[in-house]
Backbone as CSV, one residue per row, in Angstrom:
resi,resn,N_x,N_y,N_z,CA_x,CA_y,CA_z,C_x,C_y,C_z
1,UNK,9.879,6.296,-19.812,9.099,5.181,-19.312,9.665,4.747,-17.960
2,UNK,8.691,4.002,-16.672,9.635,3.794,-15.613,9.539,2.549,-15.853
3,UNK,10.726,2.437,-14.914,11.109,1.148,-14.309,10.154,0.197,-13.532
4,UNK,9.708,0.959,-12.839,9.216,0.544,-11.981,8.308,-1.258,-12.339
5,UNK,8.159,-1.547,-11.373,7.802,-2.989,-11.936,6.419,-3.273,-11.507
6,UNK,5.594,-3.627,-12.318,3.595,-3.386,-11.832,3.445,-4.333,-10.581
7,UNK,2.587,-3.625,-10.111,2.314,-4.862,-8.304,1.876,-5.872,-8.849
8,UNK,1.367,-6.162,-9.825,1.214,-8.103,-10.163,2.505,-8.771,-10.202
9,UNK,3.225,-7.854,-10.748,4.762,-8.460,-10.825,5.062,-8.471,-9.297
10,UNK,5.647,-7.815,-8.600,6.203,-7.891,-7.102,5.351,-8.596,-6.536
11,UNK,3.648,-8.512,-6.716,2.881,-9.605,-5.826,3.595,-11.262,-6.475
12,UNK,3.586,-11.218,-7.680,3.820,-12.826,-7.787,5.355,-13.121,-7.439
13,UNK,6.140,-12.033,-7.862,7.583,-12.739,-6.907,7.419,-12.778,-5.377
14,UNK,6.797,-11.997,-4.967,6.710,-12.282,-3.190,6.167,-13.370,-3.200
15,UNK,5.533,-14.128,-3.978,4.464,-15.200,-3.595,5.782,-16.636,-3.721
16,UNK,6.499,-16.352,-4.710,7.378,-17.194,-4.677,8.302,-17.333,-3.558
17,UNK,8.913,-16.300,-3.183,9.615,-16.167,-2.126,8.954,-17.081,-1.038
18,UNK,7.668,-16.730,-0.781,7.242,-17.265,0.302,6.705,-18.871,-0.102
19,UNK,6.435,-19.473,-1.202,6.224,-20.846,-1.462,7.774,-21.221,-1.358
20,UNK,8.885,-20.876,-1.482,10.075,-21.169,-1.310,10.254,-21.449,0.354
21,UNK,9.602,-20.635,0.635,10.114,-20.623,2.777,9.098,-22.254,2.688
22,UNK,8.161,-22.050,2.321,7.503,-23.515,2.496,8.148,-25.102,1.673
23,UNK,9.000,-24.833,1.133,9.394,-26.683,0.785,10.644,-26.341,1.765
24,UNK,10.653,-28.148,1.553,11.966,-28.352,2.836,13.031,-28.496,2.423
25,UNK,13.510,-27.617,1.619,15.150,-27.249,0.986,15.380,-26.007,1.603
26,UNK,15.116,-25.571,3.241,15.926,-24.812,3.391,17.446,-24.481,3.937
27,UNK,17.860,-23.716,3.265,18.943,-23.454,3.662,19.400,-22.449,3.843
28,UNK,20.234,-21.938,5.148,20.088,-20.510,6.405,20.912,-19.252,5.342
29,UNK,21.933,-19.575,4.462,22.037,-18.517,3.920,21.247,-18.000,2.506
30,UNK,20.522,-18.954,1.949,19.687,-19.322,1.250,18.661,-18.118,1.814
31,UNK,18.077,-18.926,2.642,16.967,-18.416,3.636,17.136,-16.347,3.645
32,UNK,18.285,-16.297,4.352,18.401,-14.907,4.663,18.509,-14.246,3.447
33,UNK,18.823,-14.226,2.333,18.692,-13.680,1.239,17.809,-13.612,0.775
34,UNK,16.690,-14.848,0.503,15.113,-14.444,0.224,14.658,-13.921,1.224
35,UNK,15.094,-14.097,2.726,14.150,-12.856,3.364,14.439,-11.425,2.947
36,UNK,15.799,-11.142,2.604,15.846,-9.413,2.170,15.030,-9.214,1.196
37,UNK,14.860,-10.234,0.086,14.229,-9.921,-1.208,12.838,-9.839,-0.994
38,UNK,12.459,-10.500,-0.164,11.304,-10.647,0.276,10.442,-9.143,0.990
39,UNK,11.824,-8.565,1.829,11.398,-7.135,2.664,11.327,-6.506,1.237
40,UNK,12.814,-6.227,0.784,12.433,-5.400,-0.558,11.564,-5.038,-1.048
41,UNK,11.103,-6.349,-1.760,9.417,-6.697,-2.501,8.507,-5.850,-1.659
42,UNK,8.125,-6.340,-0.439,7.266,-5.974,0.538,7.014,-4.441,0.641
43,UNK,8.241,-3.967,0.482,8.521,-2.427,0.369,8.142,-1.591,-0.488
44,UNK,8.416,-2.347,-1.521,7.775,-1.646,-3.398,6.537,-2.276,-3.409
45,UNK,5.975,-3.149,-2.610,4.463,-3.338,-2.650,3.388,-2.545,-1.995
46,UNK,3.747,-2.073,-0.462,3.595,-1.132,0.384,3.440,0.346,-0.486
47,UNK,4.415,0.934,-1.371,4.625,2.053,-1.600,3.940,2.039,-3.113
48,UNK,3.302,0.783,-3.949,2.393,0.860,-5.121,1.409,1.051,-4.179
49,UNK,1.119,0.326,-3.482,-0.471,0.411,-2.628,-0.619,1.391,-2.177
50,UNK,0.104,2.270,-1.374,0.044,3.929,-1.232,-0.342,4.688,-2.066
51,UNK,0.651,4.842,-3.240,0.283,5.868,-4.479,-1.244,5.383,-5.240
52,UNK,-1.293,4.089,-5.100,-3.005,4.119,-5.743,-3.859,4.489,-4.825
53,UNK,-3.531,4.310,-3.198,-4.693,4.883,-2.409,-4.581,6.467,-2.462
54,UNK,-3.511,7.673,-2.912,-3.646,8.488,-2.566,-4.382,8.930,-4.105
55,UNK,-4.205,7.982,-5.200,-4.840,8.555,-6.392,-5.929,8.234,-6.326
56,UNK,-6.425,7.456,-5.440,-7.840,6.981,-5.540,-8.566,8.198,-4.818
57,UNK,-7.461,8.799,-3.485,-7.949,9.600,-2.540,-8.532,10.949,-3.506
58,UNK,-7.574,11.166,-4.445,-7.960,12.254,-5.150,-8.482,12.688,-6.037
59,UNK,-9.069,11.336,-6.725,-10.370,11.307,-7.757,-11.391,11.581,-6.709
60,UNK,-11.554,10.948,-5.797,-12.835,10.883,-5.185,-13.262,12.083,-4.332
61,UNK,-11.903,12.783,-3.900,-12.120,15.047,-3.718,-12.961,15.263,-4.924
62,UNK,-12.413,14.813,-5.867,-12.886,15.711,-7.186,-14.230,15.282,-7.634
63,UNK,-14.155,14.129,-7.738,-15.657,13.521,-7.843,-16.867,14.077,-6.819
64,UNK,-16.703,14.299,-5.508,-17.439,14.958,-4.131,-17.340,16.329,-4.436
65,UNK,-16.348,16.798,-5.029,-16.646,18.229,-5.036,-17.337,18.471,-6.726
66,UNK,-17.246,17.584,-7.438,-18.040,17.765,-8.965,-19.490,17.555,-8.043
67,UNK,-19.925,16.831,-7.553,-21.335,16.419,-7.035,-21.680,17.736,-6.386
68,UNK,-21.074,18.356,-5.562,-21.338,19.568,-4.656,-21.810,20.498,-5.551
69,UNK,-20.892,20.877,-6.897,-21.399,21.899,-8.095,-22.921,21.447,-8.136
70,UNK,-23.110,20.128,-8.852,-24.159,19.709,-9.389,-25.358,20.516,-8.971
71,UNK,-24.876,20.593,-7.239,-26.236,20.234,-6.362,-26.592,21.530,-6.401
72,UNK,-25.379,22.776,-6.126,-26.341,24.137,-5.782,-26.991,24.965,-7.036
């Protein structure tokens, strides 16, 4: 089983991160640590959104080329 953690999960901790940059308790080393966590996140969000666009990319070869059979 992976690890990996589902993009609802990383979307809602990024969301925190960033309602955190918005109240006025900041504080600079505070601060710089949710920004890494924040890139992190950003990073494993970037790279779920990839792998579903390239699986999406490749149903939809297969789907265009099932239609192509259909047709001749």
């Amino acid at each position: 089983m992976s690890n990996q953690k589902s993009l609802r999960k990383l979307m809602n901790e990024f969301e925190v991160i960033v309602a955190w940059f918005d109240s006025d308790n900041l504080d600079v080393e505070a601060a710089t640590t949710k920004f890494e966590e924040g890139v992190k996140l950003a990073e494993q969000i970037q790279q779920q959104l990839t792998e579903a666009k390239n699986k999406i990319k490749i149903v939809k070869e297969k789907f265009d080329e099932s239609n192509l059979i259909e047709l001749e």
